[in-house]
C-alpha positions in Angstrom: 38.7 -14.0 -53.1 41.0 -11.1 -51.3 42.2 -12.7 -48.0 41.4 -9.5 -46.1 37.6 -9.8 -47.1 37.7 -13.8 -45.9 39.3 -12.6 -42.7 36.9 -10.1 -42.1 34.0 -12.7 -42.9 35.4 -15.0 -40.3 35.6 -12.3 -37.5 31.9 -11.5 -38.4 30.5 -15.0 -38.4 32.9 -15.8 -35.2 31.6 -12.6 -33.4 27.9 -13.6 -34.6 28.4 -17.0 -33.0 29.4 -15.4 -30.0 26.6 -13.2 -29.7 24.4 -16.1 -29.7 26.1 -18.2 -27.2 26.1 -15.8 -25.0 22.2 -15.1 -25.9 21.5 -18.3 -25.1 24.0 -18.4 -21.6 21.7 -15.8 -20.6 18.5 -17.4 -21.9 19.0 -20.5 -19.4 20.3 -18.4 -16.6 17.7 -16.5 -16.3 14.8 -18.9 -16.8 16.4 -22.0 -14.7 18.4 -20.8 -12.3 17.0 -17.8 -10.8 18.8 -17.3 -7.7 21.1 -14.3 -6.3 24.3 -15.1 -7.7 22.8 -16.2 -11.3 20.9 -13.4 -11.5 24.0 -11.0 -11.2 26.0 -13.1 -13.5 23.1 -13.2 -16.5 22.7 -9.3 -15.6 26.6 -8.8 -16.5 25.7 -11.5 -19.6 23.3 -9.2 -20.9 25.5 -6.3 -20.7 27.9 -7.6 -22.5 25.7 -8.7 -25.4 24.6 -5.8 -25.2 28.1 -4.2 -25.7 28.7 -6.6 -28.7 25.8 -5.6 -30.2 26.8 -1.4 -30.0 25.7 -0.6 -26.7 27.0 1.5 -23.5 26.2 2.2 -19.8 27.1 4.0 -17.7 29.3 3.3 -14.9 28.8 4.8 -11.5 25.5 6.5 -12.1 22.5 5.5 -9.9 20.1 5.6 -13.0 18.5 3.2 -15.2 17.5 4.0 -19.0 17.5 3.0 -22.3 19.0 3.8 -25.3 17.6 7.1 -27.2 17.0 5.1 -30.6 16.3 1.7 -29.9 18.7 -1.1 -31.5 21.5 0.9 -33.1 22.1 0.1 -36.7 24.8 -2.3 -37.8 28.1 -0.7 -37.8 27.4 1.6 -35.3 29.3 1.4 -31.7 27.4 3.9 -29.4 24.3 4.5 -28.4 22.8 7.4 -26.4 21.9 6.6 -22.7 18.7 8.3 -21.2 18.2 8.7 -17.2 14.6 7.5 -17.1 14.7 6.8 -13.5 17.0 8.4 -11.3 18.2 7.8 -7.4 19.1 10.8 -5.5 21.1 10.3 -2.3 21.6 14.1 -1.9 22.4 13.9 1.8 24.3 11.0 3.9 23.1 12.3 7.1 21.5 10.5 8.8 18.9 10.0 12.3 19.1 6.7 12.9 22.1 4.0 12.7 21.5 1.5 11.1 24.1 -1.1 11.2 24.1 -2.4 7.8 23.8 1.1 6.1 25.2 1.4 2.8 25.3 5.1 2.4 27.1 6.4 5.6 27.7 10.0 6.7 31.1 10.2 5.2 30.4 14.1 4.7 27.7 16.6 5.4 27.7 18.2 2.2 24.1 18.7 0.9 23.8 21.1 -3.0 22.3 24.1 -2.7 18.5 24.0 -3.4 19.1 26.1 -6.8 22.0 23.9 -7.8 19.8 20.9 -7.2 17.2 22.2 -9.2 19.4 23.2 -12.2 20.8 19.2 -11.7 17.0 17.9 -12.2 16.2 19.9 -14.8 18.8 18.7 -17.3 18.1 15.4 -16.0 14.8 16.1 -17.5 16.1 17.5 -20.6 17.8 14.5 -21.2 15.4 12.0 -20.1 14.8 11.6 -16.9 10.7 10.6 -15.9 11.0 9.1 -12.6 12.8 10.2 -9.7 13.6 8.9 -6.0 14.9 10.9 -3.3 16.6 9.5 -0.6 19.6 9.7 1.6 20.7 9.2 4.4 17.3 10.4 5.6 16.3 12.8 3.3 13.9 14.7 5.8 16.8 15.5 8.1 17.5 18.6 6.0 15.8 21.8 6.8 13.2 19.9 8.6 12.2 18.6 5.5 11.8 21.9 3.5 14.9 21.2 1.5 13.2 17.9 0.1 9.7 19.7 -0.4 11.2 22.2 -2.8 12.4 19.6 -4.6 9.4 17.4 -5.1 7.3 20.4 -6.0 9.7 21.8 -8.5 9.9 18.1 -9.9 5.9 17.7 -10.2 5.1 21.4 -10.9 8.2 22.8 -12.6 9.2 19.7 -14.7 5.8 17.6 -14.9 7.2 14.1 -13.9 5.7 11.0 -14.2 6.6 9.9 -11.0 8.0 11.5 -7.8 9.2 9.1 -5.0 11.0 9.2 -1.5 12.5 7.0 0.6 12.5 7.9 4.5 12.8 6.0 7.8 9.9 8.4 8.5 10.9 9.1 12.1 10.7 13.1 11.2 7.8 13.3 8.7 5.5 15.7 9.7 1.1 15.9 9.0 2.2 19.8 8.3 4.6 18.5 5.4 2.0 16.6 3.9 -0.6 19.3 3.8 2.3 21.5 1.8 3.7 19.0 -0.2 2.0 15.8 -0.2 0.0 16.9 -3.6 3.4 16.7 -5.0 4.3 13.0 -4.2 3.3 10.2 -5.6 5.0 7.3 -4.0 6.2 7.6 -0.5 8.3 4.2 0.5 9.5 4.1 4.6 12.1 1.3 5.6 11.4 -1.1 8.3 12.9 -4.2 8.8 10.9 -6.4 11.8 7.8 -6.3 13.3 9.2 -6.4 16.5 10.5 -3.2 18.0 13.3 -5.3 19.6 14.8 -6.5 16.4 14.5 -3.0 14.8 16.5 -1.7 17.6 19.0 -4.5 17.3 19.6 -3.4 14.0 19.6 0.4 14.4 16.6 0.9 12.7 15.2 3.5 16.0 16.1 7.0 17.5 15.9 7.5 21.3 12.6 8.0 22.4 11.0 6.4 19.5 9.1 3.6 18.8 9.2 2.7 14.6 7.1 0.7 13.9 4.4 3.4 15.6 6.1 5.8 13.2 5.5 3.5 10.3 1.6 3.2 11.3 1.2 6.9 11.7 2.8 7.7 8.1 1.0 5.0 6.4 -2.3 6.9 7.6 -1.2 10.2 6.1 -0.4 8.9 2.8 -4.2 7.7 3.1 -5.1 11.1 3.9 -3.1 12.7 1.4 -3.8 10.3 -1.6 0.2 9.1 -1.8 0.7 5.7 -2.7 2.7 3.8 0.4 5.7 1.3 -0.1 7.4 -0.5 2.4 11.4 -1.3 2.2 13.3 -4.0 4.6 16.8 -5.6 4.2 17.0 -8.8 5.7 19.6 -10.0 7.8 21.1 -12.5 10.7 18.2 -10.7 13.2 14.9 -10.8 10.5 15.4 -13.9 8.5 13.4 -16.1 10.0 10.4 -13.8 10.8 7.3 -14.1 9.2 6.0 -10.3 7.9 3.2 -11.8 6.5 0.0 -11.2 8.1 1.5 -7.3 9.5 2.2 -6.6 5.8 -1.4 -7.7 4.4 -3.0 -5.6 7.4 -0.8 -2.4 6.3 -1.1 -3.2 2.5 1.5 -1.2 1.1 1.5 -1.0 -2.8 5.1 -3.0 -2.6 7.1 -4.4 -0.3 10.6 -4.5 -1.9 13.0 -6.7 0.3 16.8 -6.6 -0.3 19.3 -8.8 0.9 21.9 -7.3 3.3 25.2 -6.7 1.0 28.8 -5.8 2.1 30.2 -2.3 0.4 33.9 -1.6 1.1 34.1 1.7 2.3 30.6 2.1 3.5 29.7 -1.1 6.0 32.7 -3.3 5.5 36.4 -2.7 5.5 39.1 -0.7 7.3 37.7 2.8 7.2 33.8 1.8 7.3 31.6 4.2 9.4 29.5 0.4 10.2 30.2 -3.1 10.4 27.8 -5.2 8.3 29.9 -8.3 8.2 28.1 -10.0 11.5 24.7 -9.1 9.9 25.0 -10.7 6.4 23.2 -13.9 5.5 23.7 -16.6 3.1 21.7 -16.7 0.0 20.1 -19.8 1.2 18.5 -18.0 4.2 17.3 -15.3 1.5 15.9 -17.9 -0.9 13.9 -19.0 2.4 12.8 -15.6 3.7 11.6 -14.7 0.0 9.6 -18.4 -0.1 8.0 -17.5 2.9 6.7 -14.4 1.6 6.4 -15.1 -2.2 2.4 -15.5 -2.1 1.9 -11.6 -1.0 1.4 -9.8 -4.3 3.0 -6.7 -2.5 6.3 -8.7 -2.1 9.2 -7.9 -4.7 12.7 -9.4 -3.7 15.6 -7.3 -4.9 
C-alpha cells in the first residue's frame, strides 16, 4: 500500500478519535457538572467539535445562528452562518449608572435611523428572525421615537418573528405604547432588588425616581397593550442573598433571566473603565445559591 494513503488513513482515524473524545468531554460536562465555569468550558468544547467537524462562528458579533445547510458534507471546511437572533446595542447612553454596567457610554454615536434600517434589512436578507434592542437605554434617544421607528419597520417592513427591547423603563411613555406597542412583542425591563435601597446602591435609579414604581407601572401597560413582559437582574455582593420569590410570582413576568455580575476590561474593570465592578462581583458559589433559591419559579432562567 502507498505510504501517503496509510498516512492519510492514520490522520483520519486519529482526527475521528479526537472528535469523539472530545464529544464525549462535552457529553459529561454538560450533563454532570453543570455549573458556571463548566458550562463555558463545554460551550468552547462544542465549538471546537464543531470546527473539526467543518464549522465556523463568528467572532465579535452579538448574534446567534446556525449554519445555512445543516451538517456540511465530508470534505467540506465552511459553512454559512445565519444571524437568527440578533442584539442591538445601538446607543451606550445611558440614564441611569449602574455600577456593574457592561456597555458604558464610551461614545455618543447613535446610526442614522435610515442607516439603521438599511443594517436590519440585510440582516433579514441573510437570516435574521428575532431581534433585541437595547443599549445603554435605548429609550434615551429621541424620547424614544428613534427606537419606535425601528420596531415598526422591523414588524411592518420586514415581518419578524419576534421584536424585543430591553429598557430600565425609567422613560417609557403610555403615549409610546399607544404608537408602537402593536409593534413589540416582548418588552424585558432590568431590576435587580426589591428593595429601592439596594437598587440605589447599585445604580439602578435616576434622581427623583423610585424603580421599582417604574417597573409596576410598565408591567401594567404591557397588559394593556398585549406585550409579553420579561424581567432581567444581575446579581451581585448587594442582591445575593435576597429572596425575589414571592414579588416575582405576584408580577409574573413571562421570564425572569438572571445573570451573574461579570468583569469586562475596558467597560467595568480595568485602567480606563467608565465603572468599577470589581467590589460588586460574586463567587460562583453565591450564584449557585441565589439560582437554588429561585429554581422552583418556572419564570426563572439563570444565564
Amino acid at each position: 500500500e502507498n505510504p501517503n494513503t496509510t498516512r492519510m488513513k492514520t490522520r483520519d482515524v486519529l482526527a475521528a478519535l479526537y472528535t469523539i473524545l472530545l464529544l464525549w468531554t462535552y457529553a459529561i460536562l454538560t450533563q454532570l457538572i453543570p455549573t458556571r465555569k463548566f458550562r463555558l468550558v463545554s460551550e468552547i468544547l462544542r465549538r471546537v467539535v464543531e470546527s473539526r467537524r467543518g464549522g465556523t462562528s463568528a467572532a465579535g458579533t452579538s448574534a446567534t445562528g446556525t449554519g445555512a445547510t445543516g451538517t456540511p458534507a465530508i470534505g467540506t471546511t465552511t459553512t454559512s452562518t445565519k444571524p437568527l437572533s440578533v442584539n442591538y446595542h445601538f446607543t451606550r447612553q445611558c440614564n441611569y449608572s449602574c455600577g456593574f454596567c457592561f456597555h458604558t457610554a464610551l461614545t455618543s454615536f447613535v446610526l442614522p435611523l435610515d442607516e439603521a434600517k438599511r443594517g436590519l434589512r440585510l440582516l433579514v436578507q441573510a437570516g435574521m428572525k428575532k431581534i433585541n434592542f437595547s443599549g445603554g437605554e435605548p429609550f434615551l434617544v429621541r424620547k424614544g421615537k428613534f427606537l419606535g421607528e425601528m420596531v415598526k419597520f422591523c414588524k411592518a417592513d420586514l415581518g419578524m418573528e419576534s421584536v424585543t427591547i430591553v429598557s430600565n423603563g425609567s422613560l417609557i411613555t403610555r403615549r409610546w405604547f399607544e404608537e408602537y406597542g402593536k409593534y413589540l412583542d416582548i418588552l424585558a425591563v432590568s431590576c435587580d432588588s426589591f428593595n429601592e435601597e439596594i437598587n440605589r446602591k447599585i445604580g439602578r435609579h435616576a434622581k427623583g425616581k423610585n424603580h421599582i414604581e417604574i417597573l409596576e407601572r410598565v408591567r401594567g401597560w404591557c397588559l394593556d397593550f398585549g406585550v409579553l413582559f420579561k424581567i432581567n437582574s444581575v446579581i451581585t455582593v448587594h442582591n445575593y442573598d435576597e429572596d425575589m420569590g414571592s414579588v416575582i410570582e405576584s408580577l409574573d413576568p413571562v421570564r425572569w433571566k438572571v445573570f451573574q455580575c461579570l468583569l469586562i476590561d475596558g467597560e467595568n474593570a480595568g485602567e480606563n473603565a467608565l465603572r468599577r465592578a470589581e467590589q460588586l462581583t460574586i463567587t460562583d458559589q453565591q450564584f449557585e445559591e441565589f439560582c437554588q433559591r429561585h429554581a422552583h419559579l418556572p419564570q426563572f432562567v439563570p444565564e
